[in-house]
DRENMI-555967 format. One record per residue (C-alpha): residue number from 0; residue in one letter; x, y, z. Coordinates in steps of 0.001 Angstrom, whole numbers. Layout:
BEGIN
atom num: NUM	residu: A	x: X	y: Y	z: Z $
...
END
This chain:
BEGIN
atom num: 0	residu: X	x: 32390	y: 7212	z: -18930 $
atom num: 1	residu: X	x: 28852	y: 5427	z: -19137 $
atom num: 2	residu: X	x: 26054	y: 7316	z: -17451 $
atom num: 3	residu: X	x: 25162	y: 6648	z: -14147 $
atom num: 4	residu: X	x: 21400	y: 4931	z: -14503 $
atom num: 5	residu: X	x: 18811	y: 6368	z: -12257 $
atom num: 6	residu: X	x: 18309	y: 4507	z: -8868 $
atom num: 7	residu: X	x: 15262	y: 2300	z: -9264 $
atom num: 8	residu: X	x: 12623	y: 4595	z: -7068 $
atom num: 9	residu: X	x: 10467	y: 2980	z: -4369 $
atom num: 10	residu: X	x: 6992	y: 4105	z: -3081 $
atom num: 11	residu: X	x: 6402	y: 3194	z: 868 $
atom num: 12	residu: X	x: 2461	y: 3015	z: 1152 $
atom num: 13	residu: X	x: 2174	y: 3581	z: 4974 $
atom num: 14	residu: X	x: 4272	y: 5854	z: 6825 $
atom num: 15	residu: X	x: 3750	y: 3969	z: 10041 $
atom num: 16	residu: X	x: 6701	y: 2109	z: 12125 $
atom num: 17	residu: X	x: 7849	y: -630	z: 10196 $
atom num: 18	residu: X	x: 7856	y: 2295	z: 6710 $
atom num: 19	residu: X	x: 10589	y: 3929	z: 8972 $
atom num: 20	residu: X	x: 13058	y: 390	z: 8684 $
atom num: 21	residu: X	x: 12460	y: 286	z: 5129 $
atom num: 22	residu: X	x: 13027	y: 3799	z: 4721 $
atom num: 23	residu: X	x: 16481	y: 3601	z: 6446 $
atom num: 24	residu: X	x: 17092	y: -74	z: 4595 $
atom num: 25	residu: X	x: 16521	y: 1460	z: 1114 $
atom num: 26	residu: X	x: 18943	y: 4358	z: 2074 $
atom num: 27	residu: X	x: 21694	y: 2184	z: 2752 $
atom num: 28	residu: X	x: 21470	y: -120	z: -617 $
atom num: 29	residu: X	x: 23256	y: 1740	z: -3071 $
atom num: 30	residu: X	x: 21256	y: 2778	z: -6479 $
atom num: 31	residu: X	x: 17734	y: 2819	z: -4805 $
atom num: 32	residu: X	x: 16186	y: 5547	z: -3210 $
atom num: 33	residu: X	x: 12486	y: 6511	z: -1954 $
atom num: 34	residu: X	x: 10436	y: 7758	z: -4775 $
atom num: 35	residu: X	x: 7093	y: 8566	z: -3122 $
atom num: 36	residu: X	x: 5172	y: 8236	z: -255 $
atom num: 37	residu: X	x: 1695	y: 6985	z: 350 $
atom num: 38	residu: X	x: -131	y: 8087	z: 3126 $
atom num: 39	residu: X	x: -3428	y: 9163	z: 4169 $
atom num: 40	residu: X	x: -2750	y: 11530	z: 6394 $
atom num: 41	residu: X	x: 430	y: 13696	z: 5102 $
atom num: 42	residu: X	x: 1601	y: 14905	z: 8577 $
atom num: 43	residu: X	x: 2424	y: 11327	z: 9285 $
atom num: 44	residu: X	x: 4536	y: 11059	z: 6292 $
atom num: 45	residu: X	x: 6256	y: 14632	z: 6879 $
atom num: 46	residu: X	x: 6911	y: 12740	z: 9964 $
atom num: 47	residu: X	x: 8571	y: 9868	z: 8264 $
atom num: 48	residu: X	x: 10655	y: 12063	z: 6246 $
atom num: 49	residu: X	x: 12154	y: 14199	z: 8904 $
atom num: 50	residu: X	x: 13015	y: 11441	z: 11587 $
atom num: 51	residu: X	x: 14526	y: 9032	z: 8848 $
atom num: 52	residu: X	x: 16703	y: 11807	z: 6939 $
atom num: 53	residu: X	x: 15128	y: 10193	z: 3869 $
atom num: 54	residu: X	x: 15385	y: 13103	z: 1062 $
atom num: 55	residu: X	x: 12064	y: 15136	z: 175 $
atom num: 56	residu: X	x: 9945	y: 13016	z: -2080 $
atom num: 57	residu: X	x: 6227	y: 13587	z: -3404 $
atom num: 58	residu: X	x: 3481	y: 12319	z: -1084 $
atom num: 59	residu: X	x: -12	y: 10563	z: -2147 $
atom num: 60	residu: X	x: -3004	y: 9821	z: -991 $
atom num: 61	residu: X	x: -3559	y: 7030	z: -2795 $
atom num: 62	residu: X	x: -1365	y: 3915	z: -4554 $
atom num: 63	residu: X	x: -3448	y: 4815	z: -7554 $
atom num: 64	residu: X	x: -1931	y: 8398	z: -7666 $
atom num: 65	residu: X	x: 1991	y: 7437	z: -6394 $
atom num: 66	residu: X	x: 1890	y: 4583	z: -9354 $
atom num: 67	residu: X	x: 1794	y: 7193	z: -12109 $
atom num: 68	residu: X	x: 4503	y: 9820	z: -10487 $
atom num: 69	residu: X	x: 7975	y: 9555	z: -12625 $
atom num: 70	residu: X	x: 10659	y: 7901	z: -10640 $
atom num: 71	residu: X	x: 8397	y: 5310	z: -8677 $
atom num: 72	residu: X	x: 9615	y: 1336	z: -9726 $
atom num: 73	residu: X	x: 8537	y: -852	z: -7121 $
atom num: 74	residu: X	x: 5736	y: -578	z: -4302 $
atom num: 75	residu: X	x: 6536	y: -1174	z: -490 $
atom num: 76	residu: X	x: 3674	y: -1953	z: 1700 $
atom num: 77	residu: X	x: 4015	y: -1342	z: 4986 $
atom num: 78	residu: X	x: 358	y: -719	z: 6156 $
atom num: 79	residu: X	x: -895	y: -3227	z: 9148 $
atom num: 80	residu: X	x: -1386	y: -6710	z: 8823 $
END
């Protein structure tokens, strides 16, 4: 059987309100996962984690830092307008 190929990895920068839809959105599409979080204050995305169910994942301070973890494909941001 072919291997399985990773599931393209997505780093949410902001762990506000509207991180928690695409948090739950990304669970649902099959092959995709989050990769990494991005937040400046890492209660907030402890936070996100727990209420979302979304699987432990590495959390940054910076986009800088979560663009060079392994895993991380594509960039979400879901900081205020």
């Amino acid at each position: 059987t072919p291997a399985m190929p990773d599931p393209l990895g997505f780093a949410l920068v902001g762990c506000g309100m509207i991180a928690r839809f695409h948090a739950r959105a990304i669970a649902e599409i099959p092959g995709t996962r989050v990769a990494a979080l991005v937040s400046r204050t890492p209660a907030n995305a402890e936070k996100l984690l727990a209420e979302t169910g979304t699987p432990a994942c590495p959390i940054f301070a910076t986009v800088e830092e979560a663009l060079k973890a392994p895993g991380v494909d594509a960039v979400v941001i879901t900081t205020p307008s």
